[in-house]
C-alpha positions as MATLAB code, in Angstrom:
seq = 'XXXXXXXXXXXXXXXXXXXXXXXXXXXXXXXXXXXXXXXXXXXXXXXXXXXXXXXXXXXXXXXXXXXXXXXXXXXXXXXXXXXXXXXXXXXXXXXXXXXXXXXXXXXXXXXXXXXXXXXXXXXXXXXXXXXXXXXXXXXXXXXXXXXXXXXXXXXXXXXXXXXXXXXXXXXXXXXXXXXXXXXXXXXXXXXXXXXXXXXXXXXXXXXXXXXXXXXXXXXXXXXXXXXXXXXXXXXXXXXXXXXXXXXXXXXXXXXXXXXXXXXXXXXXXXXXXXXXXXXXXXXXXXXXXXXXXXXXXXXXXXXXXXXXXXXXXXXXXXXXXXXXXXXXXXX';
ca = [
      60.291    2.036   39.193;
      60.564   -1.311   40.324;
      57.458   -3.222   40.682;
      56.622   -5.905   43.907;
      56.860   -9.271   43.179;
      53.399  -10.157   44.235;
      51.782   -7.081   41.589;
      50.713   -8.697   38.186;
      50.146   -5.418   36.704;
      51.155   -2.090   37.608;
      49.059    1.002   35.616;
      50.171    4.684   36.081;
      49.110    7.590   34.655;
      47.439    6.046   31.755;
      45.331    7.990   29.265;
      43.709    7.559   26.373;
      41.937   10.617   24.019;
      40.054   10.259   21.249;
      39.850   13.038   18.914;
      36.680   14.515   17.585;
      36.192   16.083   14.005;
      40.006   15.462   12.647;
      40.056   15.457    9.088;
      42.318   13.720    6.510;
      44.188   17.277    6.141;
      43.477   18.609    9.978;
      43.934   17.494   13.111;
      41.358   18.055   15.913;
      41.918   19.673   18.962;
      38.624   18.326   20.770;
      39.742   15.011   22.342;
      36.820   12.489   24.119;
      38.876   11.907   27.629;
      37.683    7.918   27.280;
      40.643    7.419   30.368;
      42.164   10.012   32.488;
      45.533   10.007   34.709;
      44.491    6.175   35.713;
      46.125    4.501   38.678;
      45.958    0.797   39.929;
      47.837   -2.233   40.733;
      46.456   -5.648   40.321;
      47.890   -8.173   42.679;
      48.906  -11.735   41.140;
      46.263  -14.323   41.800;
      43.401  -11.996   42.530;
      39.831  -10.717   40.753;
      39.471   -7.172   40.446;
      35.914   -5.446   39.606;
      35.900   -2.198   37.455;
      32.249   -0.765   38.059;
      30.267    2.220   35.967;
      27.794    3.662   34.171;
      28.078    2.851   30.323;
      30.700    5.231   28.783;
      32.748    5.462   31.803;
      35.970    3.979   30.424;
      35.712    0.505   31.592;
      36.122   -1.486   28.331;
      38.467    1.223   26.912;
      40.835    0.311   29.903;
      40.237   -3.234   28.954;
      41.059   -2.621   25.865;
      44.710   -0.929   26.754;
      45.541   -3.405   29.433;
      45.314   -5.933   26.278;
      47.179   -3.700   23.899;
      44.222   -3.395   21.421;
      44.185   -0.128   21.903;
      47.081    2.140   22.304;
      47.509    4.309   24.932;
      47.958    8.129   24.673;
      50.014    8.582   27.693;
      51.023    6.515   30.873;
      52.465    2.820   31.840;
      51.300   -0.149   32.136;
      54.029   -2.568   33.630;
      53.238   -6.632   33.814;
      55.412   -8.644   35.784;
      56.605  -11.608   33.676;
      58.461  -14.619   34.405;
      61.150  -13.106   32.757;
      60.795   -9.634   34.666;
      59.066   -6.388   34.161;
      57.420   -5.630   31.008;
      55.953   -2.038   29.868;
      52.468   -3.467   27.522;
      52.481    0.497   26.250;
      56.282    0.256   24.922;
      55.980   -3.653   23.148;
      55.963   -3.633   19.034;
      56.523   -6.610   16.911;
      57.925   -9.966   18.363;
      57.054   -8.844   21.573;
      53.400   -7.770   21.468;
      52.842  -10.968   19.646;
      54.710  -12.615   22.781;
      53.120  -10.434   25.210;
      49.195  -11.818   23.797;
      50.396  -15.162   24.833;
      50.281  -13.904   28.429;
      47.365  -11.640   28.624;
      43.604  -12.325   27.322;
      40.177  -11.060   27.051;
      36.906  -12.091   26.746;
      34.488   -9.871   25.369;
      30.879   -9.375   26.099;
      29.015  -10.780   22.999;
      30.182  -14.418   22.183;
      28.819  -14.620   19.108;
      30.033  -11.155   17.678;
      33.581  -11.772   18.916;
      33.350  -15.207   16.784;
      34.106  -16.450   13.449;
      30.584  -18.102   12.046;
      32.795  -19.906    9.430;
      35.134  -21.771   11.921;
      34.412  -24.627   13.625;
      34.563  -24.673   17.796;
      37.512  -26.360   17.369;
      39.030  -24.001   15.301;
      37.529  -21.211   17.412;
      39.867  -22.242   20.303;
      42.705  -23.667   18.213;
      43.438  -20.492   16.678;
      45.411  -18.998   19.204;
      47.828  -22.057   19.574;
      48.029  -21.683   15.830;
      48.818  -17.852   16.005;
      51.477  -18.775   18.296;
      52.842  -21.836   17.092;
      52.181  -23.959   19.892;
      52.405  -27.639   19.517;
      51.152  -30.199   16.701;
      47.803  -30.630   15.379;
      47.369  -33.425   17.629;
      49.215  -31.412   20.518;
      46.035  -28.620   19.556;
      43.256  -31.156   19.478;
      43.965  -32.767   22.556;
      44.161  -29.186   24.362;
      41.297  -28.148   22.706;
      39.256  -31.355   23.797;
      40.561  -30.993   27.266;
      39.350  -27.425   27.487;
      36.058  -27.942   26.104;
      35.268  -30.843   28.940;
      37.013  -28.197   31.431;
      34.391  -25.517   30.701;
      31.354  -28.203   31.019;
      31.052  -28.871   27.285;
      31.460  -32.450   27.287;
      31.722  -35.011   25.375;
      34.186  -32.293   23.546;
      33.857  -34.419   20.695;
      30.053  -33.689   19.563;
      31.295  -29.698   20.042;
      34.518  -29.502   18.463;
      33.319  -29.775   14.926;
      30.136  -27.467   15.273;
      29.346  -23.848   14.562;
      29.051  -20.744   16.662;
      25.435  -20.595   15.306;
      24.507  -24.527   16.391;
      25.227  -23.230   20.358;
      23.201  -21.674   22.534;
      24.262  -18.251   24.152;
      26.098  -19.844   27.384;
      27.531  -22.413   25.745;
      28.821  -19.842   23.334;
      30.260  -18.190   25.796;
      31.999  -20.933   27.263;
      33.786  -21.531   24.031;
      35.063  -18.022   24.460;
      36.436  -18.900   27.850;
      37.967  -21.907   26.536;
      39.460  -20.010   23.788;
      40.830  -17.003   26.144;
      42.618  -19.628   28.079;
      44.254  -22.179   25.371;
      47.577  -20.892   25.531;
      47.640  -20.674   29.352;
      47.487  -16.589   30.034;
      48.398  -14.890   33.661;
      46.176  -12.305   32.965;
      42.589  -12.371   31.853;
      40.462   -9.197   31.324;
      36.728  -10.028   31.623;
      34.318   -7.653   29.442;
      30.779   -7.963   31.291;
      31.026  -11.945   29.920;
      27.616  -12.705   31.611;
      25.597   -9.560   30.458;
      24.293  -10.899   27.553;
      23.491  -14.398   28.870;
      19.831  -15.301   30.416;
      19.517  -15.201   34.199;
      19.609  -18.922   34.250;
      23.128  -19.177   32.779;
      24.915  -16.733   34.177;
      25.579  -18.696   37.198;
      26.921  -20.994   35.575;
      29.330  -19.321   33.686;
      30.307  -17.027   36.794;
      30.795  -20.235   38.975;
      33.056  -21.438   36.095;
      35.041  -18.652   35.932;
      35.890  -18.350   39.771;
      36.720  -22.074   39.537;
      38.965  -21.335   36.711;
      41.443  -19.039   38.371;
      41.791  -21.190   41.496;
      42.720  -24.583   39.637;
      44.561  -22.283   36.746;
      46.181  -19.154   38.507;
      44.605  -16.350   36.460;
      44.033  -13.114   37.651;
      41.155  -11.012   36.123;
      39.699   -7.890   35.419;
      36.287   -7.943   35.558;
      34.588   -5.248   33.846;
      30.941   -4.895   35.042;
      28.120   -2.487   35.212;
      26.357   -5.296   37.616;
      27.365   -4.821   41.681;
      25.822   -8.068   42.657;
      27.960  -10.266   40.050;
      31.226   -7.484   41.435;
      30.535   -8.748   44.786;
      30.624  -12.482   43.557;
      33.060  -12.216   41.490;
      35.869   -9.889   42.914;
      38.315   -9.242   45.569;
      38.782   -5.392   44.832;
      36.568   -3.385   43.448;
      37.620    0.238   41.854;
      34.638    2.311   40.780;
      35.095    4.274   37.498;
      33.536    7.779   36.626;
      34.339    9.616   33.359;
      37.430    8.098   32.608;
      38.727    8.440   36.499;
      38.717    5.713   39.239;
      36.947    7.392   42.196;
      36.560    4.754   44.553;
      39.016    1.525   45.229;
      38.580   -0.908   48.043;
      38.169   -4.281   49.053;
      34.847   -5.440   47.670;
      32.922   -6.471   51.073;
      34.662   -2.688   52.967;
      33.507   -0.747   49.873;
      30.191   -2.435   49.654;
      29.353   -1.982   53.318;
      31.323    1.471   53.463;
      30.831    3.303   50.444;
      32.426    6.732   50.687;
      32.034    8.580   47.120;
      28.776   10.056   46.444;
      28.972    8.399   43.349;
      29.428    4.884   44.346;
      26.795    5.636   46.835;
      23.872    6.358   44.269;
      25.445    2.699   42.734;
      24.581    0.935   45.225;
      21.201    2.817   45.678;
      20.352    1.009   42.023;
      20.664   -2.205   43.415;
      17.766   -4.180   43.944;
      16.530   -5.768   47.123;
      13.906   -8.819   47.309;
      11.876   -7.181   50.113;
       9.030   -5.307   48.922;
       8.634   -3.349   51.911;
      12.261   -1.733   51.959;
      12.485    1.781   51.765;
      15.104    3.289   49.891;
      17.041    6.404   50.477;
      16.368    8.925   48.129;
      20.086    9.352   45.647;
      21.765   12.019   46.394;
      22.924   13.048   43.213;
      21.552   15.291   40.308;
      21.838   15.779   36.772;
      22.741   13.113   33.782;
      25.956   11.986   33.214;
      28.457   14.332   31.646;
      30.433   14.427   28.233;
      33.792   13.608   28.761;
      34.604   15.803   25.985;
      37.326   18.250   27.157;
      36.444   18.184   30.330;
      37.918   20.844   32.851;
      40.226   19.965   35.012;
      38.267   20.147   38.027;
      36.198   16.971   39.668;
      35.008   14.764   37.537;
      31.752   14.139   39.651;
      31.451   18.597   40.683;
      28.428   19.112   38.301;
      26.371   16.084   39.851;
      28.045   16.340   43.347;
      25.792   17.413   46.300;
      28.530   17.807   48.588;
      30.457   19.880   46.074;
      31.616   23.493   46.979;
      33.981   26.489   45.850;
      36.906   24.368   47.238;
      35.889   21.770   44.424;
      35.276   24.163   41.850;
      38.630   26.333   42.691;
      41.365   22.909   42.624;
      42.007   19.819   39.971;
      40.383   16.677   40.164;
      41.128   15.011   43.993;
      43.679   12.235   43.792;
      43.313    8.608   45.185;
      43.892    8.916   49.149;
      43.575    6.008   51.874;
      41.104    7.110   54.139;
      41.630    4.011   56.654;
      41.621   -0.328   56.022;
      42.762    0.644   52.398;
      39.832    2.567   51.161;
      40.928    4.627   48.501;
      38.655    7.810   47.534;
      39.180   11.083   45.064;
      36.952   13.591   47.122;
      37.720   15.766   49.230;
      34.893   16.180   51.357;
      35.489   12.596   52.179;
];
């Protein structure tokens, strides 16, 4: 398959299965379905949201689009300068090659940090990995990074600890790091959740401003609608390892079609204390994605759900009109 110029990454039929109970001497043959027969194309240039619950899948596909996990099935194609690469097939020279183009930030800044390394070595560590330029080639790049991400002068940061920084700055440092050795691709793992309300402005103002001066495309993994809707372009709502719902952000916001996306947006809070909310129209707690059947993800919560549902496999991803994508079929 050939993919369009204008597609960064192209993901089909990936999977990934945990197992459950395998032994040293046995293997299991209970598998946790962490991502299921996934399906999406991320256009060059552009933010895309992945939205859900916690356990969903979202930073387990994050995880496979950056090759630190491997998948169990499927494809994920990125479209190099030098042509079409498949991340799922790369081992050796190339994966090292292939981190060079594709980065990701992760949630907690300080976890995802050395506390013996300096900020400077932080960032520089990449370029190192790499081999990219001198030590004064690295220190200059570093220093123009930090003043790029609003930690300026560079020079009272670069020779710091994680520990000396506050959360926000800390993760600016991670942005800064993620984007050293100039990547196309950029997956975002809910970087403003653990930030205070004050900062995460900030940092989300940053990053927008970021991949217009720097042409990266993200994935921004979120649980958060509101910072989706800043944030994205496309938004593709995840359920149990499944994408259920994939549209442009302001269409799927204002025309949510999935029962599921609809008690989403339900959570979302409005300032007016005399709005009414609809009552959610789902039921139950979130399932185990532990051998699931093969039917619809959502059937057991569902309150459109029916013998039809019950009877036939999961729904696939169909346009129902202005390229709003939706697994139901009562939709």
């Amino acid at each position: 398959m050939t993919v369009q110029e204008d597609v960064l990454v192209n993901i089909e039929h990936l999977s990934k299965l945990f197992p459950v109970g395998a032994g040293v001497f046995s293997r299991s043959d209970t598998y946790v379905h962490a991502v299921s027969d996934l399906n999406l194309k991320i256009m060059s240039g552009e933010s895309v949201g992945l939205v859900g619950e916690s356990g969903c899948g979202k930073t387990t596909t994050g995880k496979l689009l950056t090759r630190l996990l491997d998948p169990t099935e499927g494809k994920i194609e990125l479209n190099t300068y030098e042509g079409v690469v498949d991340i799922a097939s790369l081992r050796g020279k190339n994966l090292k090659k292939f981190r060079q183009m594709v980065q990701m930030i992760f949630q907690d800044p300080y976890e995802s940090m050395n506390p013996r390394l300096t900020i400077y070595d932080t960032i520089a560590e990449p370029m190192d990995v790499q081999g990219i330029g001198s030590i004064t080639d690295r220190e200059e790049r570093v220093a123009e990074l930090l003043e790029t991400v609003g930690l300026a002068p560079a020079a009272s940061f670069m020779f710091r600890y994680p520990h000396e920084l506050s959360g926000g700055q800390r993760q600016r440092v991670a942005i800064a790091r993620a984007l050293v050795i100039a990547p196309i691709f950029v997956v975002a793992d809910e970087p403003t959740s653990m930030l205070d309300v004050s900062v995460r402005t900030g940092v989300m103002n940053l990053m927008r401003e970021l991949a217009d001066r720097l042409s990266v495309t993200y994935l921004y993994i979120t649980h958060d609608l509101a910072v989706a809707r800043y944030m994205c372009d496309r938004i593709a709502v995840m359920y149990l390892g499944k994408i259920v719902e994939w549209a442009e952000t302001e269409e799927l916001l204002h025309h949510p079609q999935h029962p599921y996306t609809r008690a989403l947006l339900s959570a979302v809070p409005v300032p007016d204390p005399t709005f009414e909310r609809e009552p959610v129209e789902i039921k139950g707690g979130i399932s185990k994605p532990v051998n699931p059947l093969p039917l619809c993800r959502f059937y057991e919560r569902c309150p459109r759900a029916d013998d039809f549902c019950k009877n036939n496999d999961h729904p696939p991803l169909e346009d129902k009109g202005a390229a709003h994508f939706v697994a139901c079929y009562k939709v």
